[in-house]
Backbone as a printed PyTorch tensor [residue, N CA C, xyz], in Angstrom:
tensor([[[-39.6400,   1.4000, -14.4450],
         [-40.4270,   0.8630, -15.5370],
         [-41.4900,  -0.0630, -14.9570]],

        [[-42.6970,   0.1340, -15.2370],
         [-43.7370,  -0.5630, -14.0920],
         [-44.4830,  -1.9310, -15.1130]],

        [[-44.0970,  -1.9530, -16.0410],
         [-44.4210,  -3.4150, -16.7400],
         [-43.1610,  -4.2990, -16.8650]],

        [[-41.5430,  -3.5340, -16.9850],
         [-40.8820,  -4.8610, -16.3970],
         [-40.9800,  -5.1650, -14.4610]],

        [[-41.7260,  -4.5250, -14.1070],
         [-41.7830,  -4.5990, -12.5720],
         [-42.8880,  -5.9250, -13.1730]],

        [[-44.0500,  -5.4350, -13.3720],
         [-45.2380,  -6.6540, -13.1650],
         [-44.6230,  -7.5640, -13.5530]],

        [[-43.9760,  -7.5370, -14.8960],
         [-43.2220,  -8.9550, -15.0850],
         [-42.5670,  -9.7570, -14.4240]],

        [[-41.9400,  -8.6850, -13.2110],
         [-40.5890,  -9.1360, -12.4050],
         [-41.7180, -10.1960, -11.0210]],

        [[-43.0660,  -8.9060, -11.2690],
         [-43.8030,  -9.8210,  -9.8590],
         [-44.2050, -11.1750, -10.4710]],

        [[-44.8400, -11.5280, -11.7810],
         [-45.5830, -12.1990, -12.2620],
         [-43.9890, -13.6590, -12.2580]],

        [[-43.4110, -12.8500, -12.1000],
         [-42.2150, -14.3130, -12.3870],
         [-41.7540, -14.8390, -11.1630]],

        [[-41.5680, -14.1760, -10.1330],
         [-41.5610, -14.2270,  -8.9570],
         [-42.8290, -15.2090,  -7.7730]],

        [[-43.9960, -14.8300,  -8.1800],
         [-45.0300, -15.5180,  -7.9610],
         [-45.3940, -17.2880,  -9.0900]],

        [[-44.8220, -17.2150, -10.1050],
         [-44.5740, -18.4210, -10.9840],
         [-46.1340, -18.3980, -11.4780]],

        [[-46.5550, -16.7780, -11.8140],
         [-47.7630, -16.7540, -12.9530],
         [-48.0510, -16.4970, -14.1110]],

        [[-48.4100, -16.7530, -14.6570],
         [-48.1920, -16.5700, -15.8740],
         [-49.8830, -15.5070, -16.6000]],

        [[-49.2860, -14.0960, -17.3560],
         [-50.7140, -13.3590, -17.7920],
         [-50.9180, -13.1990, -18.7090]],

        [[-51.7430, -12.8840, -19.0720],
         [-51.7020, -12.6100, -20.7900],
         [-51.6460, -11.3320, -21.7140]],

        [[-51.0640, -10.9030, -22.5440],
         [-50.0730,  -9.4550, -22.2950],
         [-51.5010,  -8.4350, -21.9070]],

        [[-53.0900,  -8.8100, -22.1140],
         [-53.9780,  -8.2930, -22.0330],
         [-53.9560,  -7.8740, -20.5400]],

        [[-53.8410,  -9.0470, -19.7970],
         [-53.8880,  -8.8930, -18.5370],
         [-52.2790,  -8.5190, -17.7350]],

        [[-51.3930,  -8.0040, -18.8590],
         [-50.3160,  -7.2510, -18.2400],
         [-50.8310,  -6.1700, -18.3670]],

        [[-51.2460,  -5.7670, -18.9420],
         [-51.5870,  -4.2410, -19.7240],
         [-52.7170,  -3.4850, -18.7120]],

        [[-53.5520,  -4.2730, -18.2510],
         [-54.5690,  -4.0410, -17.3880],
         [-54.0420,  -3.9170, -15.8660]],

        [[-52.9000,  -4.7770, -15.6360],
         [-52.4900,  -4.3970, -14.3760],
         [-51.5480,  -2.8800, -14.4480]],

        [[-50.9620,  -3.0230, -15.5400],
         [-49.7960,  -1.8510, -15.8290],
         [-50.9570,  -0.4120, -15.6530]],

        [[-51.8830,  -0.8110, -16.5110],
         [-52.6160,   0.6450, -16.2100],
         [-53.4900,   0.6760, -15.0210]],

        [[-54.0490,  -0.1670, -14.3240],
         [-54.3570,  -0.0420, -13.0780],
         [-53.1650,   0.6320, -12.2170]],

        [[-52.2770,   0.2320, -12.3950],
         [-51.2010,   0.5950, -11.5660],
         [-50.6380,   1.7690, -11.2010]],

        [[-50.7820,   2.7110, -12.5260],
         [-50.3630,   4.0420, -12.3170],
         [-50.5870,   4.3230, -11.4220]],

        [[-49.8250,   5.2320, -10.8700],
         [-50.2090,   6.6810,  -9.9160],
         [-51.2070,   6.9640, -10.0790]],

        [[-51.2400,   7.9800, -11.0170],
         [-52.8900,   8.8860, -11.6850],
         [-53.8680,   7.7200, -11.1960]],

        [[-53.9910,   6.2720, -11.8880],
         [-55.0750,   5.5940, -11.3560],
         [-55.1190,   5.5000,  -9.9660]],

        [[-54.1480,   5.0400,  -9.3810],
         [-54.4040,   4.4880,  -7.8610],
         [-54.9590,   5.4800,  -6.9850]],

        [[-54.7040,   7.0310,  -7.3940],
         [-54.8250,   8.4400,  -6.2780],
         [-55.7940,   8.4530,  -6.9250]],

        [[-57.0150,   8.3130,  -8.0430],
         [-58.2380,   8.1030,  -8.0650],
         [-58.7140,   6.7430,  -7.7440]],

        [[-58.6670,   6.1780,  -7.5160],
         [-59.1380,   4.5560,  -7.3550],
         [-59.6870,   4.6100,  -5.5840]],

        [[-60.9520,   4.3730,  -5.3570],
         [-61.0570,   4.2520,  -4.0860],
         [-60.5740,   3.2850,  -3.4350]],

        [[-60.7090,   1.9510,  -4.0500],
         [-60.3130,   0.8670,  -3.4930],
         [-58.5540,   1.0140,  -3.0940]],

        [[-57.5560,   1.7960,  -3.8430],
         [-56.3080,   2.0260,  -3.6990],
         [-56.0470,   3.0010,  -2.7190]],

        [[-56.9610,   4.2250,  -2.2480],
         [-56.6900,   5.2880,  -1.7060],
         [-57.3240,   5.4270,  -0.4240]],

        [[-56.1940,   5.2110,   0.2050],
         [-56.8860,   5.3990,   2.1180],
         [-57.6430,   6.7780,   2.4970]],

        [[-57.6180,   7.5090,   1.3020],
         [-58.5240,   9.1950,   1.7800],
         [-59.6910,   8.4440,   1.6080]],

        [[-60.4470,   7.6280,   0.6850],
         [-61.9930,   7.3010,   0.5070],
         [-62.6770,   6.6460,   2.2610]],

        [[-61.4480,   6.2290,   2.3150],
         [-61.8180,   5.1150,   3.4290],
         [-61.8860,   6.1470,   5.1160]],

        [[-61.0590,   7.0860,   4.9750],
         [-60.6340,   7.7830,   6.1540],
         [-61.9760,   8.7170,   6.0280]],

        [[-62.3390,   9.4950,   5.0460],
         [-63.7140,  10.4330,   4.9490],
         [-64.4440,   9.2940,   4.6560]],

        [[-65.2720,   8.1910,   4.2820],
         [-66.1760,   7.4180,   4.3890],
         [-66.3770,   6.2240,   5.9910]],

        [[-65.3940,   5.9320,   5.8400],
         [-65.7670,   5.3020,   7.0370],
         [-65.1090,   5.0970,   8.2230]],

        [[-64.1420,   6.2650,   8.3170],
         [-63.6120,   6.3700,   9.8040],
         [-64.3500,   7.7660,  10.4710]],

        [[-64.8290,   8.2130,  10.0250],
         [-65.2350,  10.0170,   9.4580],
         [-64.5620,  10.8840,  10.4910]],

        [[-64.1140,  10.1860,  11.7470],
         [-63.3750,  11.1480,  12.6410],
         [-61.9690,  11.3100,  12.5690]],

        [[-61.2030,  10.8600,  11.6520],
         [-59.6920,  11.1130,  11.3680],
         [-59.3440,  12.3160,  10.6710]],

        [[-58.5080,  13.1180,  11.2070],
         [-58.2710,  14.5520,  10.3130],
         [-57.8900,  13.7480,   9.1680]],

        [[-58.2490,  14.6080,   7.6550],
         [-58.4490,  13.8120,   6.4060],
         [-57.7430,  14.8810,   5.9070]],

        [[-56.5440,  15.6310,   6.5110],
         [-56.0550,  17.2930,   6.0450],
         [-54.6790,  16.5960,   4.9730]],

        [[-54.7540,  16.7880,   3.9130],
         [-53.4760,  16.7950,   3.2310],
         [-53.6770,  15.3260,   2.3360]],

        [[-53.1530,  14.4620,   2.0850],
         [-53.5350,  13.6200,   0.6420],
         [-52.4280,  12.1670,   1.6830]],

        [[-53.4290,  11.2410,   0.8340],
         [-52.5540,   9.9500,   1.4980],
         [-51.8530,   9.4940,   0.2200]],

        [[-52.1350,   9.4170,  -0.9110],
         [-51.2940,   9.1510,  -1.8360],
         [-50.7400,  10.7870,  -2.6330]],

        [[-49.4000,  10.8710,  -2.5420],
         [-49.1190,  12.6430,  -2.5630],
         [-48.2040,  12.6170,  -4.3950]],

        [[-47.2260,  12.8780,  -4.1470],
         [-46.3150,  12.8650,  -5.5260],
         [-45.9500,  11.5900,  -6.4020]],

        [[-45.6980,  10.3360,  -5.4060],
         [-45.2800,   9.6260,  -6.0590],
         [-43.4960,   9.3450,  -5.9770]],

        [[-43.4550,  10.6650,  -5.3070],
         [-41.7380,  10.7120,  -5.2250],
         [-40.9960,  10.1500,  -4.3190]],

        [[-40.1410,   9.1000,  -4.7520],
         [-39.4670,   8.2590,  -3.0150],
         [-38.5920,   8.8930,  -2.6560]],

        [[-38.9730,   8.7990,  -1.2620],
         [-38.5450,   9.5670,  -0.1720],
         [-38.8410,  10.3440,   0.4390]],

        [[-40.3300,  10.5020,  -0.4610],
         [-40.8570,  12.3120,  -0.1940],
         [-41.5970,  11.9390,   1.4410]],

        [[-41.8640,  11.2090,   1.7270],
         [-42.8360,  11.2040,   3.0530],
         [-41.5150,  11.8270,   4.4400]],

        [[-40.4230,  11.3670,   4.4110],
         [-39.7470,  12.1750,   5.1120],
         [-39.7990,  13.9470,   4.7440]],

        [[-39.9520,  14.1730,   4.5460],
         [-40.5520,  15.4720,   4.2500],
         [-41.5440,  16.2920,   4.7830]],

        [[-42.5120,  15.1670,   5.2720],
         [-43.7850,  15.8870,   6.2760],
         [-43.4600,  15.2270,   7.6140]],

        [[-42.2750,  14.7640,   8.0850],
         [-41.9520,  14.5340,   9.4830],
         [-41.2340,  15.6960,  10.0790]],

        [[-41.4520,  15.5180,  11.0280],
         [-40.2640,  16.4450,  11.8290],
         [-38.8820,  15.6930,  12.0640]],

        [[-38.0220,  16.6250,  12.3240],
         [-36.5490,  16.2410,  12.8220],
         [-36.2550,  15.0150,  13.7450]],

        [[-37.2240,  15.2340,  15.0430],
         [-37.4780,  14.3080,  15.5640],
         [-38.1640,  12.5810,  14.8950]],

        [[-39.4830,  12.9860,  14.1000],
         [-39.9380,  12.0190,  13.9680],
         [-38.9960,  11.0210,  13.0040]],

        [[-38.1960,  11.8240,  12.1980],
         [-37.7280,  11.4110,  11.0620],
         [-36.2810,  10.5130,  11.7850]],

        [[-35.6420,  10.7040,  12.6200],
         [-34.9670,  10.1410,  13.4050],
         [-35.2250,   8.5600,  13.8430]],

        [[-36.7870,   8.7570,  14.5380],
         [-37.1390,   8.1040,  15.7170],
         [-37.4960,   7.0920,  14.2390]],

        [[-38.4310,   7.0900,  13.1120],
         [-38.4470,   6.3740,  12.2210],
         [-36.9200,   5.7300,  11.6900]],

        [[-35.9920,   6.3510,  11.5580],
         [-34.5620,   6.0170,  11.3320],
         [-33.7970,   4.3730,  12.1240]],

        [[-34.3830,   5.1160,  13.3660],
         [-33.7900,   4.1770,  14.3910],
         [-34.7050,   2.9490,  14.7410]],

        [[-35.6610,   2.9320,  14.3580],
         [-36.2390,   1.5080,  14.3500],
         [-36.3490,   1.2490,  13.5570]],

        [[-36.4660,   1.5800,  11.9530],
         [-36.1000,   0.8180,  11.0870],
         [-34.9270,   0.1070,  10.8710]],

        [[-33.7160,   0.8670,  11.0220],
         [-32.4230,   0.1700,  11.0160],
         [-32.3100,  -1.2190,  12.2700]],

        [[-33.0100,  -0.9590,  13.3860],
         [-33.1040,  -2.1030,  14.3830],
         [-33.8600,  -2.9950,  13.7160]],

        [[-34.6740,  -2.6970,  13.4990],
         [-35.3830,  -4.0780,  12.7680],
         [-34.9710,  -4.7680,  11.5470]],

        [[-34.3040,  -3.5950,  10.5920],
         [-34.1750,  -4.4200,   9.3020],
         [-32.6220,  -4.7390,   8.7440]],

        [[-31.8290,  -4.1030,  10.7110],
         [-30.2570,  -4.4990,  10.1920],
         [-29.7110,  -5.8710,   9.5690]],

        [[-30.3490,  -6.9320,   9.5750],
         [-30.2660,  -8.1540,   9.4540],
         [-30.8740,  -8.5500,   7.6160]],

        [[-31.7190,  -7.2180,   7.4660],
         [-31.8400,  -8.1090,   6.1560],
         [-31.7970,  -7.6700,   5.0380]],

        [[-31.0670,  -8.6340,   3.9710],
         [-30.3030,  -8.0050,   3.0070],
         [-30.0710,  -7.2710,   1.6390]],

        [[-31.2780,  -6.0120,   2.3960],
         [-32.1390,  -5.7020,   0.7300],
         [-31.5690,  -4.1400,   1.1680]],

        [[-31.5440,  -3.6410,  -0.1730],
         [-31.0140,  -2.0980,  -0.2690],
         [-32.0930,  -1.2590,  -0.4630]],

        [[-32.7860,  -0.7790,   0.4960],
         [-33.8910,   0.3560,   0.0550],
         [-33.2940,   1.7900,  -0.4750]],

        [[-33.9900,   2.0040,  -1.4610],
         [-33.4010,   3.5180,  -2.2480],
         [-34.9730,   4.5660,  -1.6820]],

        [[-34.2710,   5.6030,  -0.8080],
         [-34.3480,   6.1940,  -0.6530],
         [-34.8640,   7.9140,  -0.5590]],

        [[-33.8700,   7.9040,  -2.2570],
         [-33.9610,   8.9540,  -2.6720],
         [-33.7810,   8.4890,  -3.9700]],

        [[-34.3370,   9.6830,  -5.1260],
         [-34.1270,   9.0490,  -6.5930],
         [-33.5410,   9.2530,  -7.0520]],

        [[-32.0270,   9.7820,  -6.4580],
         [-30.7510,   9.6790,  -7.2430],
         [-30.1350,   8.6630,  -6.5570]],

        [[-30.4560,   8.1620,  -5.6560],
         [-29.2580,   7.2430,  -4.8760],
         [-29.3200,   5.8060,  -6.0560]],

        [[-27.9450,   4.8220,  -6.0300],
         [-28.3920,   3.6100,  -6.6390],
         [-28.2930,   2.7130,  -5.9550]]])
């Protein structure tokens, strides 16, 4: 639910918006907006002003977590495995994964 999320950020940060300016972040926020939004989407930036980076395939894709393991290989998906868990064995947040896991 992405407006009790803003809420959750807006309370978290100790700001306070006005439901106008919840509403404006909520719809900025979408998906649909952000994968059009240049300022949100690293493809504008990779074909405008890196122009030599292969630009093959989409930087913002489904939306679906987890899905980026999906365009790794066996290997890569591993080697990502194992340094994340080194780095983030210590701290005490549950990343989900997949969108059935809870």
């Amino acid at each position: 639910d992405l407006r009790s999320s803003v809420l959750k950020i807006c309370s978290f940060l100790e700001k306070e918006l006005s439901e106008e300016d919840i509403n404006t972040v909520v719809r900025q926020a979408t998906f649909q907006n952000m994968k059009s939004d240049p300022r949100a989407n690293y493809e504008n930036i990779a074909k405008n002003e890196i122009g030599t980076r292969n630009t093959e395939g989409a930087f913002l894709r489904k939306g679906t977590i987890g899905d980026w393991k999906h365009h790794l290989t066996l290997e890569q998906n591993e080697r990502f495995d194992r340094i994340f868990y080194s780095n983030m064995k210590n701290i005490p947040l549950k990343f989900i994964w997949d969108i059935n896991e809870e």
